[in-house]
C-alpha positions as a printed Julia matrix, in Angstrom:
395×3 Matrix{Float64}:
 -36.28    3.09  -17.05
 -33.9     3.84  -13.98
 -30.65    5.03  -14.91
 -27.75    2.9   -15.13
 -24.26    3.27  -15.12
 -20.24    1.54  -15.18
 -16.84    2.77  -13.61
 -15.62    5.05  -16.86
 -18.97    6.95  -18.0
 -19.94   10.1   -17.23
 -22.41   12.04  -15.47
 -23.82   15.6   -16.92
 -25.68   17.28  -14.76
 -27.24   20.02  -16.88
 -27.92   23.34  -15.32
 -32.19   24.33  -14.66
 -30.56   28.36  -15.31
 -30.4    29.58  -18.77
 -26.83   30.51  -19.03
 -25.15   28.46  -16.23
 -22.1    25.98  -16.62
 -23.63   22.77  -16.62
 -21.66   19.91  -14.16
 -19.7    16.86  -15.53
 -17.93   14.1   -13.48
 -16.42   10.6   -13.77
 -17.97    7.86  -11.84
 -15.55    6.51  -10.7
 -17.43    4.02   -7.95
 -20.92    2.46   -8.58
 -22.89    0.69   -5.55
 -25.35   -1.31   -6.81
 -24.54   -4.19   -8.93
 -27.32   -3.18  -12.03
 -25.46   -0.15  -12.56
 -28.31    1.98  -10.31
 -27.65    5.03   -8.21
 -25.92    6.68   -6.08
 -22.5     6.67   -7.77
 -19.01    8.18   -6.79
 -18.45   10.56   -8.56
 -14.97   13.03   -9.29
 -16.13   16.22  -10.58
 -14.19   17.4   -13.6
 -14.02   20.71  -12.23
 -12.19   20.36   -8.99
 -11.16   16.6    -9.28
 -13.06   15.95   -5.94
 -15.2    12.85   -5.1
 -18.3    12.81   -4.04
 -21.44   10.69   -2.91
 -23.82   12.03   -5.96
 -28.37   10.77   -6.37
 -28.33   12.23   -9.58
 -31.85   14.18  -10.1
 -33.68   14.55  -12.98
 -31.42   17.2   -14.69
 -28.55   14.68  -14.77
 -28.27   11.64  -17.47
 -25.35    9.55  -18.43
 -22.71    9.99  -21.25
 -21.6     6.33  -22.17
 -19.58    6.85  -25.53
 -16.83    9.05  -23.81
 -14.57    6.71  -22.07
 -12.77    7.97  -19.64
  -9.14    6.41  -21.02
  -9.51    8.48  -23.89
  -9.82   11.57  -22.1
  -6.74   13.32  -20.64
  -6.32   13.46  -17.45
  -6.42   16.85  -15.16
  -4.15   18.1   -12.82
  -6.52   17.58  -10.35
  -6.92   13.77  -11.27
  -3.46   13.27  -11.26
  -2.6    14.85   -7.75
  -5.45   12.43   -6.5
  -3.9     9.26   -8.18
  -0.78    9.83   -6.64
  -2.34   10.82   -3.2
  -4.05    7.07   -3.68
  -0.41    6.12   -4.34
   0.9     7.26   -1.73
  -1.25    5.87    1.19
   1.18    2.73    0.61
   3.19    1.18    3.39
   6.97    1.64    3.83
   9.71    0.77    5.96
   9.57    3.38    8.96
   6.99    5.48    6.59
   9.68    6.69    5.04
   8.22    6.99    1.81
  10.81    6.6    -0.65
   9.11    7.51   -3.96
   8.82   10.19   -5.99
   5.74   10.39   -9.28
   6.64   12.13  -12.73
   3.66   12.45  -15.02
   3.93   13.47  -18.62
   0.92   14.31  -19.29
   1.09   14.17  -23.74
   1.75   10.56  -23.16
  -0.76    9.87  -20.26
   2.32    8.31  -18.48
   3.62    7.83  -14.87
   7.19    7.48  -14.15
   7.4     5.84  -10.83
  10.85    6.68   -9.15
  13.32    5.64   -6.23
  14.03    8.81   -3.81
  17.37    7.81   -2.48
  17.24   10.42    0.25
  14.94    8.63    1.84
  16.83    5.45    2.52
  17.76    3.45    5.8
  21.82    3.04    5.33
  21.95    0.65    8.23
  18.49   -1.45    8.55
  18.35   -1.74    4.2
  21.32   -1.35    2.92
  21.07   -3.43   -0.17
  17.68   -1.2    -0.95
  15.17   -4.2    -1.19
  12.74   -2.61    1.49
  12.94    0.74   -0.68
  11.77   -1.51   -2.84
   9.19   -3.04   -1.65
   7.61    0.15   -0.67
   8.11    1.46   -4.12
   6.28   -1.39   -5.33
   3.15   -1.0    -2.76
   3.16    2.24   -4.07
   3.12    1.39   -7.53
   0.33   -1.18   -6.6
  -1.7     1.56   -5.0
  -1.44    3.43   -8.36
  -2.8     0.59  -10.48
  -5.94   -0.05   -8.5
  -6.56    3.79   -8.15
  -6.05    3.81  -11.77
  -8.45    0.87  -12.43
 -10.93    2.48  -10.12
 -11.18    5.49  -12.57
 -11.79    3.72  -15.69
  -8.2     3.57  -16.55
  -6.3     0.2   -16.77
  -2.71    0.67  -16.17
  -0.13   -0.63  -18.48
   2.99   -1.71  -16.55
   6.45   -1.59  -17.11
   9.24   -2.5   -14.09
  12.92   -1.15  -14.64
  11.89    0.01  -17.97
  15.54    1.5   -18.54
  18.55    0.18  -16.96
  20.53    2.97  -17.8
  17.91    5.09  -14.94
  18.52    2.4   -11.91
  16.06    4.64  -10.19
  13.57    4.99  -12.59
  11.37    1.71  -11.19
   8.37    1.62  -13.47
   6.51    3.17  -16.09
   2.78    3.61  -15.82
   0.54    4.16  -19.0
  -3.16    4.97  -18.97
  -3.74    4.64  -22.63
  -4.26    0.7   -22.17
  -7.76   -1.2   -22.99
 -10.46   -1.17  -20.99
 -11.0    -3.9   -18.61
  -7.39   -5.2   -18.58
  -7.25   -4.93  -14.42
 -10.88   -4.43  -13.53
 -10.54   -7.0   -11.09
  -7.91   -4.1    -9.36
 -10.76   -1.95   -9.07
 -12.63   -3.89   -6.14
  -9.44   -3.14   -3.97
  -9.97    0.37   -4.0
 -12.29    0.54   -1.13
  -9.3    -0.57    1.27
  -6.22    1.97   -0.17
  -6.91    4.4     2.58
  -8.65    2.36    5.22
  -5.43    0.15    5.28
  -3.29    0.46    8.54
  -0.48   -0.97   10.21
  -1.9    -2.45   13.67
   0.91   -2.44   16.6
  -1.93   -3.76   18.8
  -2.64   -7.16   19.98
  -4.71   -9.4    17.34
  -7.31  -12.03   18.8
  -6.4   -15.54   18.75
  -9.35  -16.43   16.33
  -7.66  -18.4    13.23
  -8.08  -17.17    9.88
 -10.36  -19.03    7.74
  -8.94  -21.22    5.19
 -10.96  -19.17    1.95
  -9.62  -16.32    3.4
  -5.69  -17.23    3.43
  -6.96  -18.8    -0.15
  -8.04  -15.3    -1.41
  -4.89  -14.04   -0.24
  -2.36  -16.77   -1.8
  -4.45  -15.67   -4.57
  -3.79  -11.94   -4.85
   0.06  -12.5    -4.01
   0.02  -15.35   -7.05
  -1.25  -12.61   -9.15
   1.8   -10.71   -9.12
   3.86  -13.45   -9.55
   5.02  -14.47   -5.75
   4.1   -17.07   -3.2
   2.19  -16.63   -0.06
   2.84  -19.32    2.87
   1.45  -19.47    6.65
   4.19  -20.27    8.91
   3.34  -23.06   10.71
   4.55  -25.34   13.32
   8.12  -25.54   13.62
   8.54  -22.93   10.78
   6.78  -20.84   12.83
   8.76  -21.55   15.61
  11.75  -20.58   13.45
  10.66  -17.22   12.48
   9.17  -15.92   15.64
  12.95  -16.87   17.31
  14.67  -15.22   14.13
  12.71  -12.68   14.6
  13.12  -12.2    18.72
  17.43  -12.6    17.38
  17.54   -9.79   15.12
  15.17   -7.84   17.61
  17.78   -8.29   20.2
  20.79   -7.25   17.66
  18.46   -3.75   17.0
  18.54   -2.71   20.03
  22.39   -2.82   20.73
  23.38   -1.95   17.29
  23.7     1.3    16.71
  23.26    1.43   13.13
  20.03    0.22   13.07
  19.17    2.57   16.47
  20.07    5.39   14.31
  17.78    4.85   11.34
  15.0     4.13   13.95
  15.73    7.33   15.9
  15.92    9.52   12.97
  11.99    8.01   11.53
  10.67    7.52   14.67
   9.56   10.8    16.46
  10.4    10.24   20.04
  11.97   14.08   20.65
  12.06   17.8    19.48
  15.52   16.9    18.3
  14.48   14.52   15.83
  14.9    15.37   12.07
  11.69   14.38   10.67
   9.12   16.41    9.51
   4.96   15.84   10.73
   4.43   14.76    7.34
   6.35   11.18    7.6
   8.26    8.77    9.81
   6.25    6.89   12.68
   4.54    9.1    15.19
   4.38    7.58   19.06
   1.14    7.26   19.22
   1.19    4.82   16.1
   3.85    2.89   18.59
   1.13    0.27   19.7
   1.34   -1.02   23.49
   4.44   -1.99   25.06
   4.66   -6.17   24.36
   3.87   -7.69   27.87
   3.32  -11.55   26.61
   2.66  -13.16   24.21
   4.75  -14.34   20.84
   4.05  -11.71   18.35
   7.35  -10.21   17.66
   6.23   -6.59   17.2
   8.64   -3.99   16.54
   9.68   -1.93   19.44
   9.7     1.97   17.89
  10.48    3.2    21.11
  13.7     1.47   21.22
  13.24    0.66   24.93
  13.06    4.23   25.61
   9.48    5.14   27.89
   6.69    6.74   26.13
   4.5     8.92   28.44
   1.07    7.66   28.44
   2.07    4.27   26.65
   0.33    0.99   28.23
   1.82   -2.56   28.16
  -0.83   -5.38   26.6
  -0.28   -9.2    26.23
   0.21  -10.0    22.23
  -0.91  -13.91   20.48
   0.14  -16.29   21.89
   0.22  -18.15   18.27
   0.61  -15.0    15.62
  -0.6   -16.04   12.15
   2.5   -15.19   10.05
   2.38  -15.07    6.22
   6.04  -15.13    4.11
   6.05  -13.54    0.68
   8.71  -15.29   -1.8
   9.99  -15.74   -5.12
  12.26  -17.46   -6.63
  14.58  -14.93   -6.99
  16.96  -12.29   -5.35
  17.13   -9.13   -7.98
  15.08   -5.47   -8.01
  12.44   -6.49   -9.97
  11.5    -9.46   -7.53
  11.37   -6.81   -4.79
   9.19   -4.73   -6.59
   7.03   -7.77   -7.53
   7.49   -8.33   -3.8
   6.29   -4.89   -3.28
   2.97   -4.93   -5.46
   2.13   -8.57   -4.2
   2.57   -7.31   -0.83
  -0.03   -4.34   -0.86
  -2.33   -6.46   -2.62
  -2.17   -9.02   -0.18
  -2.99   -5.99    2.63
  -5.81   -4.42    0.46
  -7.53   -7.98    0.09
  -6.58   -8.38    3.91
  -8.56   -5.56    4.86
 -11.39   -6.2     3.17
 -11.64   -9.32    4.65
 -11.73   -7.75    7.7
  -8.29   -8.45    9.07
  -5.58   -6.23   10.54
  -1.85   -6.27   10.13
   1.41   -5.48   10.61
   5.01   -6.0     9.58
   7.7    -8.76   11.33
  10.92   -6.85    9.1
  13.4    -7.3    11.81
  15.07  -10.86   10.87
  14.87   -9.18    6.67
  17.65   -6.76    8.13
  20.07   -9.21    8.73
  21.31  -10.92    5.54
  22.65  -14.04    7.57
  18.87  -14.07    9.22
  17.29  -13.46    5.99
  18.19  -16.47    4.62
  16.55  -19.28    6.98
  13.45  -17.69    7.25
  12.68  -19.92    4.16
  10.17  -23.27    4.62
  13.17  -26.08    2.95
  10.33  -28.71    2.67
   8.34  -26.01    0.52
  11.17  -24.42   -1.53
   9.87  -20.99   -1.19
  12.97  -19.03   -2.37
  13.82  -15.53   -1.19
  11.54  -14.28    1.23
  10.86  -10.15    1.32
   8.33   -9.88    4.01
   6.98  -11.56    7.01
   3.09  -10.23    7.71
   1.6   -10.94   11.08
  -2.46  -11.04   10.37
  -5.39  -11.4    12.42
  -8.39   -9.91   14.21
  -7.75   -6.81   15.86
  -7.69   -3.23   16.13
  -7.42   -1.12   13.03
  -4.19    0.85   13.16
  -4.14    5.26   13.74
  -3.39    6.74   10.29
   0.51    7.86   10.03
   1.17   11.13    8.03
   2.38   10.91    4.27
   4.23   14.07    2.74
   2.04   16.17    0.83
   1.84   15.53   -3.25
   3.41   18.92   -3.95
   6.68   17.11   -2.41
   6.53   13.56   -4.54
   5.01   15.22   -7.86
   6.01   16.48  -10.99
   3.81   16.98  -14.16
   5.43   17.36  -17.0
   3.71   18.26  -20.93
């Protein structure tokens, strides 16, 4: 009978030499729909994963779930390395991880030193990123065999204490989270021009879908809506670049000169810029602030971008981080779909532009991010700050 396996169980591999540690790992990815070979598996020993064809010294241990076994720190560092390959305002990255590891429990937290004072001053785009983040967690979690429990603002005495994360929930709760993992680190922003090919219909349905699962609506702007936010959008660009609070917090996340304060390990790099905007109506963020970029070409964007508006019905932190996690799972399903994207923020900076980036005739509410989506270009990987800097382990 071949062997067969699920996300959770266990492989042994025992060892042919008398005397030798034998080999056990989690599978923690499985190919084949029947449960066959090869499987992904993270080694229990180093907390690596790895493409494994077990041989006949190997079987699988069903009865020892992986939820009821404590995690390593190993398997920790990974989940919050998963985490962290989340999306954020300028890359700033503006989250920190505390895991306790008696209770099996993630604290998920706000790092205020990593804020924009002039682009978010109200903190909803630290939120939002916080809440990708979070979202990353969960389907890393789920991909491991452990179902994540989830708790936003848990105590309101800790504003900055976001969520709480337990992995002592039942199996299965968020096994549908699993499937996303595939896309956590293949995800990109993509400055470059997308093709003018219109996205399916079951495709925008599979994403209204994943954004309804965290509780927020997912529109395409269309006609004169669209028309709407593309000029909001081309207004608050305009107000960026003579502002110079908003020039500030882009100069000091974008890396355009020895002088700047950021470290290799976060902010936007210039060669994750994307081309200079020739034509075209996408209104792509300019990181170079005007300023010339040796080696940078100029390209001609959509002439129609495909612009999706994530809403709910409400204004307060835990929308945003609702906002957040719908967001990233809108990306994650995006890029398995085989679409690109990138982020149209600029009019979300400007509270009186904010506002009328709204559909009236569909009563979407609050919007808390603007994704242009198509068929392009994958985007270059930007750096994220090493785990040692955004995690703590506690008993």
């Amino acid at each position: 009978m071949p062997m067969r396996a699920h996300i959770g169980d266990h492989l042994i591999v025992e060892s042919p030499t008398t005397g030798a540690t034998r080999r056990d790992g989690e599978i923690v990815g499985v190919h084949h729909h029947d449960g066959t070979p090869p499987y992904d598996v993270r080694w229990s020993d180093s907390g690596q994963v790895s493409l494994v064809f077990p041989g006949p010294d190997a079987h699988i241990q069903t009865e020892a779930r992986t939820s009821a076994r404590p995690l390593s720190d190993a398997e920790v560092t990974a989940l919050v390395r998963d985490a962290s390959a989340a999306p954020s305002m300028h890359n700033a990255q503006p989250w920190r991880f505390r895991y306790f590891r008696g209770k099996r429990l993630f604290h998920v937290t706000a790092d205020l030193a990593r804020t924009l004072p002039h682009s978010d001053a109200d903190l909803r785009a630290l939120h939002l990123g916080c809440g990708a983040a979070l979202m990353n967690l969960r389907v890393a979690a789920a991909h491991t065999g452990r179902p994540p429990t989830t708790r936003l603002l848990p105590d309101p005495a800790e504003p900055t204490l976001l969520a709480a994360v337990s992995l002592t929930g039942p199996l299965g709760d968020e096994d549908d989270l699993a499937a996303l993992y595939p896309a956590v680190h293949s995800r990109h922003t993509s400055r470059s021009p997308f093709a003018e090919t219109e996205i399916p219909e079951p495709v925008r349905a599979a994403l209204r879908e994943a954004a309804e699962a965290e509780g927020v609506s997912l529109s395409f702007a269309t006609g004169w809506h669209l028309q709407t936010v593309l000029d909001l959008a081309l207004e608050a660009e305009a107000r960026n670049l003579t502002d110079s609070g908003s020039a500030e917090d882009l100069t000091h996340w974008a890396r355009l000169s020895e002088q700047t304060p950021r470290s290799a390990a976060e902010g936007v790099p210039p060669y994750a810029f994307g081309p200079r905007r020739r034509g075209g109506k996408a209104p792509v963020r300019d990181f170079a602030g005007g300023k010339p970029v040796p080696g940078r070409e100029s390209a001609d964007f959509e002439s129609t971008p495909q612009l999706a508006l994530l809403a709910t019905p409400d204004d307060r932190p835990q929308d945003w981080l609702r906002a957040g996690q719908a967001m990233e799972r809108v990306l994650l399903t995006a890029t398995l779909e085989g679409l690109s994207s990138s982020f149209i923020t600029q009019a979300l900076e400007w509270p009186d532009l904010r506002w009328p980036l709204r559909d009236p005739v569909a009563g979407a509410g609050h919007v808390h991010m603007v994704l242009r989506l198509g068929y392009g270009p994958p985007g270059p990987r930007t750096p994220r700050r090493p785990t040692r800097h955004t995690l703590d382990i506690q008993p």
